[in-house]
Backbone atoms as SQL, in Angstrom:
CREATE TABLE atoms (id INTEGER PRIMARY KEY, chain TEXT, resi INTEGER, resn TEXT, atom TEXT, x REAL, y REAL, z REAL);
INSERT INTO atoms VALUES
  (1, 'A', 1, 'UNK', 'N', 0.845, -1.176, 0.000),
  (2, 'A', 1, 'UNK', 'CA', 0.000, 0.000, 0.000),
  (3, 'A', 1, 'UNK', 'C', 0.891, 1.239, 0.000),
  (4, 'A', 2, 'UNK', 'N', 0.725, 1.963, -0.780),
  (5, 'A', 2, 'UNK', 'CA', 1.288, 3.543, -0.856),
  (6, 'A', 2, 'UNK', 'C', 1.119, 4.476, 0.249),
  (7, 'A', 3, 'UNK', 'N', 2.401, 4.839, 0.696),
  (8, 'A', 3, 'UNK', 'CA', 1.962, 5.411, 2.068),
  (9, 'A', 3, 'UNK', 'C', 1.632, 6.814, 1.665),
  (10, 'A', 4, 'UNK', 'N', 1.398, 7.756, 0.622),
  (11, 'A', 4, 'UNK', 'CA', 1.082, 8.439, 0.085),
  (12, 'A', 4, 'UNK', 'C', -0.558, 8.500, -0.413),
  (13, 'A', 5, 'UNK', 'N', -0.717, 7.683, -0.888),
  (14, 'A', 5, 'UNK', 'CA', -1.857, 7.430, -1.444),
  (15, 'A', 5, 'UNK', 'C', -3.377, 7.816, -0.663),
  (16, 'A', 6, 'UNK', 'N', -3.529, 7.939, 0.273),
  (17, 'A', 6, 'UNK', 'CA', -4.374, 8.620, 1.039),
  (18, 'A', 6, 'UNK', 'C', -5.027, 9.490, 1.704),
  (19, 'A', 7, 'UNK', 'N', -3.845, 9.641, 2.425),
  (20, 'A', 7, 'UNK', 'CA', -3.338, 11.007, 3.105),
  (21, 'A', 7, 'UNK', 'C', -2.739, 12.155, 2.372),
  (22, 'A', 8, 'UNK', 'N', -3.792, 13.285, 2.369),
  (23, 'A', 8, 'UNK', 'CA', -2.259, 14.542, 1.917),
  (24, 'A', 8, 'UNK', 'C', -1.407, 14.830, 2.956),
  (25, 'A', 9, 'UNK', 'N', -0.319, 14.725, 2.632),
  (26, 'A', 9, 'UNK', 'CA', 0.518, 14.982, 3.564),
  (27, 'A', 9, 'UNK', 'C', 0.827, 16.840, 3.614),
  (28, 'A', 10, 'UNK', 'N', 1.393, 17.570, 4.635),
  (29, 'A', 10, 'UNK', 'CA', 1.974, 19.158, 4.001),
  (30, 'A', 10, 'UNK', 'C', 3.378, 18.285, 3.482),
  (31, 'A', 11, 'UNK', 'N', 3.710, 19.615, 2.678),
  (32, 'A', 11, 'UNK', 'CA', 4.727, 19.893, 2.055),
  (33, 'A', 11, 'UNK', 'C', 5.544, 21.086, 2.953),
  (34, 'A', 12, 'UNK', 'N', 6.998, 20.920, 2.758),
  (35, 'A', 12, 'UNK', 'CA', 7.902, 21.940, 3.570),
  (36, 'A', 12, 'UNK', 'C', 7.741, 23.055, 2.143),
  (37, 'A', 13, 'UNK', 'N', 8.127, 24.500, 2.706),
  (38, 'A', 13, 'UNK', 'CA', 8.313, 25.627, 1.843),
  (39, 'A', 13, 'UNK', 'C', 9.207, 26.426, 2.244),
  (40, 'A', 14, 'UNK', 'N', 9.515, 26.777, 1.723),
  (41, 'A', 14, 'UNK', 'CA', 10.629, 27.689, 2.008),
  (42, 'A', 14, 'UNK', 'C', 11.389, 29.039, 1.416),
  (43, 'A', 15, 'UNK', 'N', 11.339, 29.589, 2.401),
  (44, 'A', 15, 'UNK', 'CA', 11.793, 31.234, 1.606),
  (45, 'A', 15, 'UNK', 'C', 13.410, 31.325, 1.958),
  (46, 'A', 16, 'UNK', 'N', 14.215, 31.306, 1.050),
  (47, 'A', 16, 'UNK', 'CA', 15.710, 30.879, 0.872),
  (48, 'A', 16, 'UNK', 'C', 16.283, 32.916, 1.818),
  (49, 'A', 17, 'UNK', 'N', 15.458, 33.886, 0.895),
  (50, 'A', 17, 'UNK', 'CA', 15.936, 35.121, 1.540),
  (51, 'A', 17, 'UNK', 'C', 15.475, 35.781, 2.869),
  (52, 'A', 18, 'UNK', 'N', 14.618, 35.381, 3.527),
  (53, 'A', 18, 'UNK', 'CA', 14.643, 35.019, 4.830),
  (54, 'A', 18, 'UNK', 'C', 15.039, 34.424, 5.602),
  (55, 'A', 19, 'UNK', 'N', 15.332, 32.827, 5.262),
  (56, 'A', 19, 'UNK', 'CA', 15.764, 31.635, 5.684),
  (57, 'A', 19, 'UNK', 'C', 15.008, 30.758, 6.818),
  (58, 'A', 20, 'UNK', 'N', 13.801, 31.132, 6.318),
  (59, 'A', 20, 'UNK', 'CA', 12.780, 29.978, 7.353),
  (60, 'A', 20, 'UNK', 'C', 11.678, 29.315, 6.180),
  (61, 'A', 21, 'UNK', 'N', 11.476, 28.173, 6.953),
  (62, 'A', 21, 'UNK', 'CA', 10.576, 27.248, 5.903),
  (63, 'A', 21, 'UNK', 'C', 8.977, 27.387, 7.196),
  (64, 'A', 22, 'UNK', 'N', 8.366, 27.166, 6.519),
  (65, 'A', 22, 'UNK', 'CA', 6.701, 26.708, 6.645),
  (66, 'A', 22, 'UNK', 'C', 6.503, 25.097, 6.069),
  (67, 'A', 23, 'UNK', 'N', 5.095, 24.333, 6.629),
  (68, 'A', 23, 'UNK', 'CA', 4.530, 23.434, 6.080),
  (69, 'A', 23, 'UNK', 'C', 2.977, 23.559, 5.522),
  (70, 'A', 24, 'UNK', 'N', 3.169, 23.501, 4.874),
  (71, 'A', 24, 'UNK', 'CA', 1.848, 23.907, 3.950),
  (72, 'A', 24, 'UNK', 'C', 1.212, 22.727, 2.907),
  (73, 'A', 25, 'UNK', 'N', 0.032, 22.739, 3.082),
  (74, 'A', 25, 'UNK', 'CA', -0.714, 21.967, 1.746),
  (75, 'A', 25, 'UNK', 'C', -0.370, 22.586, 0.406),
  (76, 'A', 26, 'UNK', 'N', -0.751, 21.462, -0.297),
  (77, 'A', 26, 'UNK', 'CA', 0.164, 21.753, -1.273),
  (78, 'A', 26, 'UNK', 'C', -1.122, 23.038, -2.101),
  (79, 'A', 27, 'UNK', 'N', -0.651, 23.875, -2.713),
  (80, 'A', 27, 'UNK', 'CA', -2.325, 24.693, -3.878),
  (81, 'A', 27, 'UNK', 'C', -1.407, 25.025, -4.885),
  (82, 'A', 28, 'UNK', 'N', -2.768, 25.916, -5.831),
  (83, 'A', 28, 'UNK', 'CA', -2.095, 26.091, -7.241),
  (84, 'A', 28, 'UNK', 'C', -1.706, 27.381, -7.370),
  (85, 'A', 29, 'UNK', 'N', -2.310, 27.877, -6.380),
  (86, 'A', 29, 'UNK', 'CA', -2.251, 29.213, -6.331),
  (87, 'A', 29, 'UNK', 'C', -0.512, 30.038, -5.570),
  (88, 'A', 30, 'UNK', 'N', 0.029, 28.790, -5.146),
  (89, 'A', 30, 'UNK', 'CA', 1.645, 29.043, -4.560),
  (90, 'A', 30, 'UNK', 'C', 1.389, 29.627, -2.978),
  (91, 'A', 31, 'UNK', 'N', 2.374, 29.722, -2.458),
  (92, 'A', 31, 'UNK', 'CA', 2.010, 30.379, -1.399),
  (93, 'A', 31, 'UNK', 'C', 3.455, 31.812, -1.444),
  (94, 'A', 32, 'UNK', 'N', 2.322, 32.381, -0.330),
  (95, 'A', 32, 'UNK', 'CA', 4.155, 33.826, -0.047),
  (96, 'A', 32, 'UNK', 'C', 4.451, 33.700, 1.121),
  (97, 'A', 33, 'UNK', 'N', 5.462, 34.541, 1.336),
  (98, 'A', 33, 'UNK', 'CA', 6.597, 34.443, 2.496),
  (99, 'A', 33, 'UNK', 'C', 5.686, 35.528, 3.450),
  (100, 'A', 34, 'UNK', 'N', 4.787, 35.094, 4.811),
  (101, 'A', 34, 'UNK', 'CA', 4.469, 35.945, 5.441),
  (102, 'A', 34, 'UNK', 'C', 5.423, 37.169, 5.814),
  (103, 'A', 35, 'UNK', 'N', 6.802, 37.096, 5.485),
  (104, 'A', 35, 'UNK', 'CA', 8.031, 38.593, 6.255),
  (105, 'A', 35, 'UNK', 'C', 7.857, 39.140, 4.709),
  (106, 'A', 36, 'UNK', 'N', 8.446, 38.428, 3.974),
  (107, 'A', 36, 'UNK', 'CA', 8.723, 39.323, 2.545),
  (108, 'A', 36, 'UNK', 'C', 7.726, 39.567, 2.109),
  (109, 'A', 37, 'UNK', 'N', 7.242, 38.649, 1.634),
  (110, 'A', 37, 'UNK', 'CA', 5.588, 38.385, 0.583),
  (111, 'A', 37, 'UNK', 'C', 6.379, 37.731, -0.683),
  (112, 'A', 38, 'UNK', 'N', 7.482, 37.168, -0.451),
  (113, 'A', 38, 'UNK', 'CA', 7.670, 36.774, -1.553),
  (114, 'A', 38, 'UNK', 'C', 7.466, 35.045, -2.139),
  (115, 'A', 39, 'UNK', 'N', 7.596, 34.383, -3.038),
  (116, 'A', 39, 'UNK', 'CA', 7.125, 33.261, -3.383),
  (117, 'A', 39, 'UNK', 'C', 8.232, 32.626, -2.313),
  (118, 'A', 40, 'UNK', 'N', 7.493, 31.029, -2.027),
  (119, 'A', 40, 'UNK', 'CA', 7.937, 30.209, -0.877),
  (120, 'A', 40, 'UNK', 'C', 8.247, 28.826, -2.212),
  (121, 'A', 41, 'UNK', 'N', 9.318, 28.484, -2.273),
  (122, 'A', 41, 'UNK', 'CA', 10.015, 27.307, -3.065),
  (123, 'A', 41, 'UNK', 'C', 9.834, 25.915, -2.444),
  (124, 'A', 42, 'UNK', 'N', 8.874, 25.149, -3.320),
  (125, 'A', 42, 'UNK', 'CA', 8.576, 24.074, -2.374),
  (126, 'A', 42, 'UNK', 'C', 10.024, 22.724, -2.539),
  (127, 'A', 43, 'UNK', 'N', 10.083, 22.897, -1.051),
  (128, 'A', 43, 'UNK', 'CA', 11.214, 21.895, -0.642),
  (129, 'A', 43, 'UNK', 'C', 10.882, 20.452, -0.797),
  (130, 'A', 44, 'UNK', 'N', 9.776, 20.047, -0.571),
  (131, 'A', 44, 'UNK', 'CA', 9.404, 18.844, -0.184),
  (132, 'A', 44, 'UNK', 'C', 9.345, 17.794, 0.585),
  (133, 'A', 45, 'UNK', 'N', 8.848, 16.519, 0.728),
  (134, 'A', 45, 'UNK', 'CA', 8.204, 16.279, 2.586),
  (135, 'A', 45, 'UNK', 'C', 9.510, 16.063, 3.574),
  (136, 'A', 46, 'UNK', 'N', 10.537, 15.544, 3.029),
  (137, 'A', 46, 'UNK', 'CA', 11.832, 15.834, 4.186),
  (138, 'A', 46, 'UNK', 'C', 12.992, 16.560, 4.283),
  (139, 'A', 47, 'UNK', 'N', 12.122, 17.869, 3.970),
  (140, 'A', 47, 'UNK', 'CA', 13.019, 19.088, 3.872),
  (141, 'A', 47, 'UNK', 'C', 13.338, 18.849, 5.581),
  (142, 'A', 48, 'UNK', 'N', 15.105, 19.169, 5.916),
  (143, 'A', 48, 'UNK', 'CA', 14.803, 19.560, 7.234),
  (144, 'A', 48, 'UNK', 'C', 15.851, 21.151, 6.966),
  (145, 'A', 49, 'UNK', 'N', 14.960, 22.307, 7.425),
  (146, 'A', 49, 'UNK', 'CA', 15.805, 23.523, 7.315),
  (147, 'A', 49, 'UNK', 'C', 17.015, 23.786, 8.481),
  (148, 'A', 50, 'UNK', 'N', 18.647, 24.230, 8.053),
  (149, 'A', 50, 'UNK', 'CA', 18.890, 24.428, 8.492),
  (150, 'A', 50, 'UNK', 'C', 18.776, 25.641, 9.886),
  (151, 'A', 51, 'UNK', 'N', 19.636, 25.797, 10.661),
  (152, 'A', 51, 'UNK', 'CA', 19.372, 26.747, 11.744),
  (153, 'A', 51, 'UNK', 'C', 19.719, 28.466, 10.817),
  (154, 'A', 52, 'UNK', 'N', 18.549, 29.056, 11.287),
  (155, 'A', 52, 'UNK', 'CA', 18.671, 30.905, 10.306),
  (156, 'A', 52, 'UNK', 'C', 19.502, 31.791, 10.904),
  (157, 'A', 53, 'UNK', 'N', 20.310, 31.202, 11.625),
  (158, 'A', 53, 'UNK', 'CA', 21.830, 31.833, 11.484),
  (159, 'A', 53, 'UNK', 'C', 23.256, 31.285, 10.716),
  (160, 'A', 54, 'UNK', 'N', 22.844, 30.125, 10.304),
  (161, 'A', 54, 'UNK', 'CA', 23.679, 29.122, 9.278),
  (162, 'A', 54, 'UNK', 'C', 23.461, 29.478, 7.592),
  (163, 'A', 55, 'UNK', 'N', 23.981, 30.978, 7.327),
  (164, 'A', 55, 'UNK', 'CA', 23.910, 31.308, 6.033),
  (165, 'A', 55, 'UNK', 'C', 24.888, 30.314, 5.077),
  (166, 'A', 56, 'UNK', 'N', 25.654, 29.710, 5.087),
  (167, 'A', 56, 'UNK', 'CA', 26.454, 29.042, 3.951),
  (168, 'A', 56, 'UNK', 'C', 25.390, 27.382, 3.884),
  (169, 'A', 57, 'UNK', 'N', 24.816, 27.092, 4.912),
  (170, 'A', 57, 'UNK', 'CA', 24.127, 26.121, 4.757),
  (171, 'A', 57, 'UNK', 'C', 22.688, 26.385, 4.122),
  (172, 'A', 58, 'UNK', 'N', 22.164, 27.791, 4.102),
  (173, 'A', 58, 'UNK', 'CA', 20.788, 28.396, 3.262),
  (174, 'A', 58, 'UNK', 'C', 21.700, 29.078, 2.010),
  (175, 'A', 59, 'UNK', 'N', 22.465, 29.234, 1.676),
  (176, 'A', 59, 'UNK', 'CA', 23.067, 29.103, 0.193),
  (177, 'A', 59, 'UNK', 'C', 23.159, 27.592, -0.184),
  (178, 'A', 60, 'UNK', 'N', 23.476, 26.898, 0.207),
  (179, 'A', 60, 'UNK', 'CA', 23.647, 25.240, -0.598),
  (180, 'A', 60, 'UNK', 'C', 22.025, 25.035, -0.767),
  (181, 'A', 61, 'UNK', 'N', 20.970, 25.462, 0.154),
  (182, 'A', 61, 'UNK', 'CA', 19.512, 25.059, 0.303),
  (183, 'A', 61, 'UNK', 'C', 19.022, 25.913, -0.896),
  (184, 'A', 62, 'UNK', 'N', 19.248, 26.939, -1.266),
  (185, 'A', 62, 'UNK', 'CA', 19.009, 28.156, -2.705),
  (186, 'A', 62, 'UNK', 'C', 19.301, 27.435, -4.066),
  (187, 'A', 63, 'UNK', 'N', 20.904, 27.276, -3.639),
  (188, 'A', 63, 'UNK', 'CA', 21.245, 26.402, -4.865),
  (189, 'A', 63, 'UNK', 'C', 20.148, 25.192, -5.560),
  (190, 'A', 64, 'UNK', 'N', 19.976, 23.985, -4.277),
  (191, 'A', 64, 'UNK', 'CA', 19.583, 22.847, -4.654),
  (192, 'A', 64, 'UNK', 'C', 18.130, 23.328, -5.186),
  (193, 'A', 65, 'UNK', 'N', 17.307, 24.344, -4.316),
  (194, 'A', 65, 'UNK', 'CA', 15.799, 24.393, -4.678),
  (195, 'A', 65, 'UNK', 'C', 16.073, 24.936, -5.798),
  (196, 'A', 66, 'UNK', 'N', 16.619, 26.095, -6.409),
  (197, 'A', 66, 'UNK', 'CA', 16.622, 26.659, -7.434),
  (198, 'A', 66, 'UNK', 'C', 16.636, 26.038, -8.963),
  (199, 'A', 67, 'UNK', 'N', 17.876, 24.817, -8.708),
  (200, 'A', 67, 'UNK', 'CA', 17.982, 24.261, -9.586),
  (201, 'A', 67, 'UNK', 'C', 16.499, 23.107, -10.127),
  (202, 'A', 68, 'UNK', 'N', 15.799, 22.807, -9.002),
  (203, 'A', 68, 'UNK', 'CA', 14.170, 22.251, -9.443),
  (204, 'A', 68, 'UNK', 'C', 14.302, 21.171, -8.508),
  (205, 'A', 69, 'UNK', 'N', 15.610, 21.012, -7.508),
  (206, 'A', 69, 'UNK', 'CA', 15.282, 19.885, -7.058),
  (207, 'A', 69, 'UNK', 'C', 14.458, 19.690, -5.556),
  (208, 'A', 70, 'UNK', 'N', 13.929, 18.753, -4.943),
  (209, 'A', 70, 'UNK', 'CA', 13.097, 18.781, -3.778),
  (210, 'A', 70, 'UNK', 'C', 13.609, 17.809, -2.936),
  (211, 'A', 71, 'UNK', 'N', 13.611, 18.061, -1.547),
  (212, 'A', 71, 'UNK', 'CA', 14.573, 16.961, -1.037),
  (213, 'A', 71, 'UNK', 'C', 13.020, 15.869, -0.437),
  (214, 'A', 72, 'UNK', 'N', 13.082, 14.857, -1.134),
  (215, 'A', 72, 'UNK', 'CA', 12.417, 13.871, -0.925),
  (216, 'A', 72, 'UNK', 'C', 12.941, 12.335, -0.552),
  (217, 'A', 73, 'UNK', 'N', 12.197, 12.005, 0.108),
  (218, 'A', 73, 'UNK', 'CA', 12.440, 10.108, 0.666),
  (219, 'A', 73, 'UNK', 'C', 12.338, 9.284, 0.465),
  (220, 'A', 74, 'UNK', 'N', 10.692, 9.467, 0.031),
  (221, 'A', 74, 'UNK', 'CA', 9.831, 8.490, -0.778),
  (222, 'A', 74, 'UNK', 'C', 9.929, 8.730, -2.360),
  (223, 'A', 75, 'UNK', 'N', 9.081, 7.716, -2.803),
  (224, 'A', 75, 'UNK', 'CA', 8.715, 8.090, -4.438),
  (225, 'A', 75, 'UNK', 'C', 7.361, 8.900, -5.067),
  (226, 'A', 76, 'UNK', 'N', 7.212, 9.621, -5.520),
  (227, 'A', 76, 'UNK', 'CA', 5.580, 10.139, -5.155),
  (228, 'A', 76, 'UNK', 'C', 4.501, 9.512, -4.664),
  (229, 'A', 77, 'UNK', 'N', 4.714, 8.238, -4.947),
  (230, 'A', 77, 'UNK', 'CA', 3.506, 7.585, -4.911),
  (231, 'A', 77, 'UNK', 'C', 3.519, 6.644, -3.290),
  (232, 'A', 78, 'UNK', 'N', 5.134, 6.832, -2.684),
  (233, 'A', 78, 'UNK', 'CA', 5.479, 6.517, -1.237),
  (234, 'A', 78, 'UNK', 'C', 5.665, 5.089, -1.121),
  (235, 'A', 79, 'UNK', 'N', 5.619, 4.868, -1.932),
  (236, 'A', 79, 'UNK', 'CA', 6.595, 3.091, -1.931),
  (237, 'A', 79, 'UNK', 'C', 7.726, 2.862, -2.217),
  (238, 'A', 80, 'UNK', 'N', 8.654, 4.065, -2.297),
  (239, 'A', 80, 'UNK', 'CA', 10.378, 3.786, -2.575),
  (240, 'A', 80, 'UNK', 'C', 10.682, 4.402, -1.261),
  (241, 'A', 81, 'UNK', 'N', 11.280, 4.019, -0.526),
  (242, 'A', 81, 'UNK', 'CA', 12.047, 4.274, 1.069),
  (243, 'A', 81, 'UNK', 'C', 13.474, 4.857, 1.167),
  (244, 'A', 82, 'UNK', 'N', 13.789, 4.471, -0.295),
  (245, 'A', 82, 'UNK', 'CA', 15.048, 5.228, -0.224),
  (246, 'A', 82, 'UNK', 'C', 15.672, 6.742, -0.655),
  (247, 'A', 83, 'UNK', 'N', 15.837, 7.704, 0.475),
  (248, 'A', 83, 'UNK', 'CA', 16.224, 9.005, 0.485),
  (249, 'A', 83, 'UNK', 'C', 17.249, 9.348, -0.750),
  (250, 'A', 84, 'UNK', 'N', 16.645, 10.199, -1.349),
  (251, 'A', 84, 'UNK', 'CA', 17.609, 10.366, -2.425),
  (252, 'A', 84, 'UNK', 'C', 18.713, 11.656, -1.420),
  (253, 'A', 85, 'UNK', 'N', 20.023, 11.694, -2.496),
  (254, 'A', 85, 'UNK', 'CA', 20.796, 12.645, -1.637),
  (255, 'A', 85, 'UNK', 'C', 20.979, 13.974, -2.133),
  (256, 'A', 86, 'UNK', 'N', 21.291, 15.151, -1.453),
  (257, 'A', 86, 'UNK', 'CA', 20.835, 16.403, -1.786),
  (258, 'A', 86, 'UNK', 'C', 22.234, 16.959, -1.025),
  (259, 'A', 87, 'UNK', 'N', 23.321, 17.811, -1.583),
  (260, 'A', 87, 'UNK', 'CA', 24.158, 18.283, -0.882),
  (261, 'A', 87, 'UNK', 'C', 24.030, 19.032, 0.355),
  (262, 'A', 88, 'UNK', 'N', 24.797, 18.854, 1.553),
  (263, 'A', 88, 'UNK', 'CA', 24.239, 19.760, 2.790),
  (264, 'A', 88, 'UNK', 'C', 25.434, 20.504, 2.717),
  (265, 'A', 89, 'UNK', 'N', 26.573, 20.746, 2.085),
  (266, 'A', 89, 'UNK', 'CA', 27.652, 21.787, 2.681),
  (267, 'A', 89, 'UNK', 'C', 28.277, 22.727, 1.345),
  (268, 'A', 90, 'UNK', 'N', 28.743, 23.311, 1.482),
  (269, 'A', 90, 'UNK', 'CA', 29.553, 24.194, 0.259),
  (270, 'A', 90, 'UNK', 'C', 30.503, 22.697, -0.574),
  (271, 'A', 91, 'UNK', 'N', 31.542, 22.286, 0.511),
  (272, 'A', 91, 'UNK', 'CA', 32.203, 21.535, -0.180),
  (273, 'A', 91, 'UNK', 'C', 31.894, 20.827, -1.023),
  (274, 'A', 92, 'UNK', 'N', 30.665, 20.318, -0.461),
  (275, 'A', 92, 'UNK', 'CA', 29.892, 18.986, -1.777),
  (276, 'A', 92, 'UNK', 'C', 28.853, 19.966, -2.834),
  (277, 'A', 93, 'UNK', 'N', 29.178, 21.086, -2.762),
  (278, 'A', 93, 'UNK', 'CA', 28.440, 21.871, -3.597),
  (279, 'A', 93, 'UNK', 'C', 29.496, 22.664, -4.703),
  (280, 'A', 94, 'UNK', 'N', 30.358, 22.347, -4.225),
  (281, 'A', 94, 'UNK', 'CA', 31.636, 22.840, -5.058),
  (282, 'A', 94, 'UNK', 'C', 32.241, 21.655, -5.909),
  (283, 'A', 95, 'UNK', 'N', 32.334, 20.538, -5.406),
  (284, 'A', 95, 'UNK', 'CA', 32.741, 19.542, -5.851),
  (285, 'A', 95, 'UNK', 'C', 31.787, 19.401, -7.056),
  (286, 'A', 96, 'UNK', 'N', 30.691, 19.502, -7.367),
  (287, 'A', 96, 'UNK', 'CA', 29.732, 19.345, -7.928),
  (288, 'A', 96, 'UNK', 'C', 29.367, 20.478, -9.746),
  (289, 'A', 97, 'UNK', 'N', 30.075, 21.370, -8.874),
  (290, 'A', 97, 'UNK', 'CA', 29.830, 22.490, -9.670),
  (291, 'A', 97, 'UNK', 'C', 31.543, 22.302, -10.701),
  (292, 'A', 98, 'UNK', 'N', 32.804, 21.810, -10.138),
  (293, 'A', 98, 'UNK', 'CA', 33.433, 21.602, -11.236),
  (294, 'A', 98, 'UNK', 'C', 33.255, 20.389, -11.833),
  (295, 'A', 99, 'UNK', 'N', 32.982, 19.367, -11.161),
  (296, 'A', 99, 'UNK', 'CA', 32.555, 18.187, -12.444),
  (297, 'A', 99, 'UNK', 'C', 31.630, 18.526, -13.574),
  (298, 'A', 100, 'UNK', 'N', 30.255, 19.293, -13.043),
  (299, 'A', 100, 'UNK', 'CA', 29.876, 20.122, -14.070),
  (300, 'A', 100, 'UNK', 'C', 30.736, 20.791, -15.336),
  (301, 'A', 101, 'UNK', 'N', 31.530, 21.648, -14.339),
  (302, 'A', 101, 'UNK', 'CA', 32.156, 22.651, -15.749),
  (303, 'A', 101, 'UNK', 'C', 33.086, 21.500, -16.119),
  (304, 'A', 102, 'UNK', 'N', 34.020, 20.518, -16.003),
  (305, 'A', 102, 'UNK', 'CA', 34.666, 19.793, -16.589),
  (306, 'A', 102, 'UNK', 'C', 34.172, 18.963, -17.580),
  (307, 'A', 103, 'UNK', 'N', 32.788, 18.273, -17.005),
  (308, 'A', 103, 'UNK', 'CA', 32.182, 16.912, -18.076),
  (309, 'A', 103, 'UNK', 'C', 31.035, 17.741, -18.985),
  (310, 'A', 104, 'UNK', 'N', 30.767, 19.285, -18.273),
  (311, 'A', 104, 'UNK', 'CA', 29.249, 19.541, -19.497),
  (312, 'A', 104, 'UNK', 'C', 28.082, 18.767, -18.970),
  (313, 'A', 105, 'UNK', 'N', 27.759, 17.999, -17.899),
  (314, 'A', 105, 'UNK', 'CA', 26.640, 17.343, -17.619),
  (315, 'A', 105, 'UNK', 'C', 25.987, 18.749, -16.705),
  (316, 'A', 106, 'UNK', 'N', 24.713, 18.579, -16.995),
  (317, 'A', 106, 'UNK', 'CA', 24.044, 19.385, -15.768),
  (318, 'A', 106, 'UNK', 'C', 24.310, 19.470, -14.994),
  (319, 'A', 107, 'UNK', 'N', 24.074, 20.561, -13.925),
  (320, 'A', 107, 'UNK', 'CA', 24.602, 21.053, -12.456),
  (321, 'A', 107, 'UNK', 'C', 23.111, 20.011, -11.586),
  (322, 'A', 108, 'UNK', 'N', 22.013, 20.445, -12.209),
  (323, 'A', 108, 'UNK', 'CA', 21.198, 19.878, -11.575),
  (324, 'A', 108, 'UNK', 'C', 20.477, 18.010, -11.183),
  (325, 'A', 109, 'UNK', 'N', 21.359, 17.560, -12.311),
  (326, 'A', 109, 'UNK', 'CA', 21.590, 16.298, -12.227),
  (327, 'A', 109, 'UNK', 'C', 23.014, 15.508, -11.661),
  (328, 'A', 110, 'UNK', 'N', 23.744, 16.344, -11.529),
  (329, 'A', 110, 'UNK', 'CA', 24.900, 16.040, -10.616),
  (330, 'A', 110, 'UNK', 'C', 24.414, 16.569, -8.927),
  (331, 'A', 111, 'UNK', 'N', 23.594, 17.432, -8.883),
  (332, 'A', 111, 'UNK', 'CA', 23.650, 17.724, -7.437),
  (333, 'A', 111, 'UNK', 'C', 22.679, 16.671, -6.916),
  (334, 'A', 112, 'UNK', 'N', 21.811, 15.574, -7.551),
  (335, 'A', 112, 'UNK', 'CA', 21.407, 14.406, -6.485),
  (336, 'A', 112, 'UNK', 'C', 22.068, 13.522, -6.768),
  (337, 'A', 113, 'UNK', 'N', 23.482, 13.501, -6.806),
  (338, 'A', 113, 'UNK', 'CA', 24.139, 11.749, -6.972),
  (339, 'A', 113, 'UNK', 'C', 25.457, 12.171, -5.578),
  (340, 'A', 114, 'UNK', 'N', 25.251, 11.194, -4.970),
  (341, 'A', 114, 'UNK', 'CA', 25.873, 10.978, -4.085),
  (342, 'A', 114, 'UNK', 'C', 27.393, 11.745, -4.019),
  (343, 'A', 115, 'UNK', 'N', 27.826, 10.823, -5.470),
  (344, 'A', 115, 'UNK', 'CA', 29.486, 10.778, -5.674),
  (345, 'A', 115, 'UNK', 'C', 29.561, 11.355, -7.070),
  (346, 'A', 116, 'UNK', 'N', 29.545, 12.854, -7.272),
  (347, 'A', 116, 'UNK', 'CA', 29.439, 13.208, -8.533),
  (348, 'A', 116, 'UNK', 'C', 30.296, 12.687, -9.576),
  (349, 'A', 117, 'UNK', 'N', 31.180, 11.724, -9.128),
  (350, 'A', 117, 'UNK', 'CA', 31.953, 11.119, -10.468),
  (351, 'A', 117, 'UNK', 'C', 31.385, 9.781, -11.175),
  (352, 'A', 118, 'UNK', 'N', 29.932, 9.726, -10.470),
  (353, 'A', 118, 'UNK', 'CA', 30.275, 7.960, -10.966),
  (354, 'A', 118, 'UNK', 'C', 29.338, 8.323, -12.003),
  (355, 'A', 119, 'UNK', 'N', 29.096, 6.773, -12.732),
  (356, 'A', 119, 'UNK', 'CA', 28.698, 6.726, -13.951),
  (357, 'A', 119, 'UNK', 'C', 26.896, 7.185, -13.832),
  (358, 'A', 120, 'UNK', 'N', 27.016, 8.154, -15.170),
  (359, 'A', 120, 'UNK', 'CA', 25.354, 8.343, -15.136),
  (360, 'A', 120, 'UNK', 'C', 24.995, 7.266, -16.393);
């Protein structure tokens, strides 16, 4: 059974230039940043936000949302258990960004693989 499949779950959101997330149902209409008013970037269900005095760790969190990705666990449908990986530090965000400029592969498909060198 899909542990998804029933239940809506919230979704994490998050405003990267403030640096605090909300949980919110998901709408079509988007949601805003109650401080700014500005659009809230949906993270997804196991976003965990760093602490909002940890700016180099809400730059790696900008990066990853920006690029389209969502830090998720499951599979949409909640029958895959396994956490995909999402960089948490500069270093693995740097590492990432020259394999990019070296191989020409996307930034955004290198930033969920574990070990940005291995084979895609």
């Amino acid at each position: 059974m899909c542990t998804y499949a029933f239940v809506h779950y919230k979704l994490h959101y998050a405003c990267v230039s403030c640096r605090i997330s909300f949980k919110r149902h998901p709408g079509e209409a988007g949601h805003t940043c109650p401080r700014c008013t500005g659009p809230l970037l949906c993270a997804g269900h196991d976003f965990a936000a760093p602490r909002r005095s940890n700016r180099k760790a809400w730059s790696v969190v900008a990066v990853v949302l920006n690029a389209g990705l969502r830090y998720e666990g499951f599979e949409p449908c909640g029958c895959g258990r396994d956490s995909k990986f999402r960089p948490r530090t500069r270093a693995q965000l740097h590492a990432r960004r020259r394999v990019a400029a070296r191989t020409g592969a996307p930034l955004a498909e290198l930033l969920g693989q574990a070990d940005p060198l291995e084979a895609r």
